[in-house]
C-alpha positions in Angstrom: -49.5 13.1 15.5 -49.2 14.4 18.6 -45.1 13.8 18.7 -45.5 16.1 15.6 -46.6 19.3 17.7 -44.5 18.4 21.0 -41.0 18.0 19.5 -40.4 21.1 18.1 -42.3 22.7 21.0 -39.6 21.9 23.5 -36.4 22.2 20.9 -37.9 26.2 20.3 -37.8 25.7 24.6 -34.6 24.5 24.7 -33.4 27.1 22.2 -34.7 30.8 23.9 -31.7 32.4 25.9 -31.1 32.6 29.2 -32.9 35.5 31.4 -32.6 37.2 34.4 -34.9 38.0 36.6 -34.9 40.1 40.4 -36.9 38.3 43.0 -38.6 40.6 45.6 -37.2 40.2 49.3 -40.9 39.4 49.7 -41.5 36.6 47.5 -40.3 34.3 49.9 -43.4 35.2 52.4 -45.2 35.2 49.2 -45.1 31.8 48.3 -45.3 30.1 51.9 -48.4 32.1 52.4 -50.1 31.3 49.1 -48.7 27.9 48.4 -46.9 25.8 51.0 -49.1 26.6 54.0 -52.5 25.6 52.1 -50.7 22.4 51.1 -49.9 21.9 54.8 -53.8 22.6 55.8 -55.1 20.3 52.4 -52.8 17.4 53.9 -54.2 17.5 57.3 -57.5 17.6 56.3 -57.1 14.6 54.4 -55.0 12.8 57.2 -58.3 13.8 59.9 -60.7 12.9 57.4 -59.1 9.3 56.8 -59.3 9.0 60.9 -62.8 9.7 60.4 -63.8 7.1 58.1 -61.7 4.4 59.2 -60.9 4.9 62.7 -64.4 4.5 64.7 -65.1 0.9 62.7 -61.2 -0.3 63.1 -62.4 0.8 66.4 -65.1 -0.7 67.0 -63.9 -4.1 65.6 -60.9 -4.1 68.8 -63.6 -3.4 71.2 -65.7 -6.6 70.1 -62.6 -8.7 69.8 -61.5 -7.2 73.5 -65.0 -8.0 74.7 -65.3 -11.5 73.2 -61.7 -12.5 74.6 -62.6 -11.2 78.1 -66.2 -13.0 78.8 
């Protein structure tokens, strides 16, 4: 059913012209600043916030096995 609606969807796509479009001297400023740099800060957040949760008890666990091999 859903083949039914997609199919002639994307040959209508396939079918439109070619266009042509200017792009701004300034849309290359325009899309680091509103997409690649808050992709950059989103991935290390998530990076800092996986040391968080799993670095102090993989952490902790050396330290006991340090302390246990050294008494």
């Amino acid at each position: 059913m859903m083949m039914r609606r997609i199919i002639p969807f994307f040959m209508a796509l396939a079918s439109l012209p070619a266009t042509q479009a200017y792009i701004d001297p300034g849309t290359g400023g325009m899309i680091i600043g509103g997409s690649i740099w808050p992709l950059l800060v989103a991935l290390f957040a998530a990076i800092g916030g996986f040391f968080v949760k799993f670095f102090r008890p993989i952490k902790r666990g050396v330290s006991r096995l340090w302390r246990k091999n050294g008494k």
